[in-house]
C-alpha positions as CSV (number, residue, x, y, z in Angstrom):
1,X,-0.3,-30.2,30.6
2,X,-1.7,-27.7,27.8
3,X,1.0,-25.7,25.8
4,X,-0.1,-23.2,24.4
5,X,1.6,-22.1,21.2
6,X,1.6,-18.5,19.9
7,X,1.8,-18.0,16.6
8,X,1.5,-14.6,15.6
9,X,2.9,-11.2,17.7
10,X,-0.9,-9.9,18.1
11,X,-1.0,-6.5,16.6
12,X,-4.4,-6.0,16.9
13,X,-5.3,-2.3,17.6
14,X,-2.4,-1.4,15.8
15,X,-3.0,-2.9,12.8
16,X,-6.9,-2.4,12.7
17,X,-5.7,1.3,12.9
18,X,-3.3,1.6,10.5
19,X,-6.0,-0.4,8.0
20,X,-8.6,2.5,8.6
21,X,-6.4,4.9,8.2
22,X,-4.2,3.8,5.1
23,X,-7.9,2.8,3.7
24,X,-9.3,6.1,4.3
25,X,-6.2,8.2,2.7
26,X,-6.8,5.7,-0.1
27,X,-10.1,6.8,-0.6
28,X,-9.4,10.4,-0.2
29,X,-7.0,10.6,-3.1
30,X,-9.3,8.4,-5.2
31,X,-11.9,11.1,-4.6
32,X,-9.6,13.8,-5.3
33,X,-8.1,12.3,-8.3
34,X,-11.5,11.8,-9.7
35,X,-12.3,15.4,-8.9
36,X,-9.3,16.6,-11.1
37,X,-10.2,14.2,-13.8
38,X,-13.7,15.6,-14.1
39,X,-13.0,19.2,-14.2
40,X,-10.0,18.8,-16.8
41,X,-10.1,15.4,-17.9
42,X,-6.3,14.7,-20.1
43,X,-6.9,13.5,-23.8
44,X,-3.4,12.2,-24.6
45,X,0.0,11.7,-23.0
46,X,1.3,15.5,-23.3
47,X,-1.8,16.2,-21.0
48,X,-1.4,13.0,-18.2
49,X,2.4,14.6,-18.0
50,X,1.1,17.7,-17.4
51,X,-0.8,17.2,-14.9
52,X,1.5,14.9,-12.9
53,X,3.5,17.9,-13.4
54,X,2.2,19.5,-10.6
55,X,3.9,18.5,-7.3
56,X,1.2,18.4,-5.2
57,X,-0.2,15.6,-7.3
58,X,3.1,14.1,-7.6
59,X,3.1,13.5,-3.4
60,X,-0.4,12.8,-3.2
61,X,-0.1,9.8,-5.3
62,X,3.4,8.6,-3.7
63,X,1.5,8.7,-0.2
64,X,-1.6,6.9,-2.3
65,X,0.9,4.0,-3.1
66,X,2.8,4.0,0.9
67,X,-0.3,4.0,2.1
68,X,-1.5,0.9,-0.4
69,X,1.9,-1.3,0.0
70,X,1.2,-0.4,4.0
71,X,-2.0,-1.8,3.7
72,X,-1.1,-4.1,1.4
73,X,1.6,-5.8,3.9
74,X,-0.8,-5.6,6.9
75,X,-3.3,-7.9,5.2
76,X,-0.8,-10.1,3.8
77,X,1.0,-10.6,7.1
78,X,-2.2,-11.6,8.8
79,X,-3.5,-13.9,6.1
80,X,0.3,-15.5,6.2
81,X,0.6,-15.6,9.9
82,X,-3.4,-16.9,9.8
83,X,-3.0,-19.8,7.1
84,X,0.9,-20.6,6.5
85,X,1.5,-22.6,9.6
86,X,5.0,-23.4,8.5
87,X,7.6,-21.0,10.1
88,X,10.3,-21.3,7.3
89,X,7.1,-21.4,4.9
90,X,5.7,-18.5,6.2
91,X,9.0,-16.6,6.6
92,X,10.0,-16.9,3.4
93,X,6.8,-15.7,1.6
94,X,7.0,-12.5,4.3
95,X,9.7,-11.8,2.7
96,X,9.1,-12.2,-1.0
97,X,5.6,-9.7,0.3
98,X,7.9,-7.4,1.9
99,X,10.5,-7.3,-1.3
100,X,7.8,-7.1,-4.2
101,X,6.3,-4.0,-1.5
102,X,9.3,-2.0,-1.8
103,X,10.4,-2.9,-5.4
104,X,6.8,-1.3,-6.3
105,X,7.4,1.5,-3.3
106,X,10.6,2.3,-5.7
107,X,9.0,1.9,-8.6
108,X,6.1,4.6,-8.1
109,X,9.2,7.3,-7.0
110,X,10.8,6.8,-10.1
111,X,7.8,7.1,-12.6
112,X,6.2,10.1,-10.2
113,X,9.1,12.0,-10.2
114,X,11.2,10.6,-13.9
């Protein structure tokens, strides 16, 4: 008899979606940001604050960083669920990904908007 052991709760579409599209948000504020930069480029801090002044920037770069810790735990879920074999291993490092995720997640709210 063949048992047959599942390790992982197959995401698949789901996942291979959320990649493109938190990869493609990614790159659109990237090109956006670089845009800005070119046509006024800051020369010191007084300037950087200024133009994270402007709260349009402000949530463009907080759904930059959601859509990079989303991304972020997608790929790290799949490499843990793909290489850790070890349940309590692997449950315990999902964890840690998902808590360093959220402490940065925090993190980028308090210096966008401090």
């Amino acid at each position: 008899m063949v048992k047959h052991v599942v390790t992982g709760a197959h995401y698949g579409l789901r996942d291979w979606l959320a990649q493109r599209v938190t990869a493609v948000v990614m790159a659109i504020y990237l090109l956006l940001l670089a845009a800005v930069l070119l046509v006024s480029p800051p020369h010191d801090h007084t300037a950087w604050k200024a133009l994270f002044s402007e709260q349009w920037l402000r949530i463009a770069s907080f759904l930059f960083f959601v859509s990079l810790c989303w991304h972020a735990w997608i790929g790290m879920r799949n490499i843990l669920m793909d290489y850790v074999h070890a349940t309590g291993t692997r449950l315990t490092l999902q964890v840690l990904v998902i808590l360093s995720l959220l402490f940065y997640a925090v993190w980028s709210v308090d210096i966008l908007w401090s």
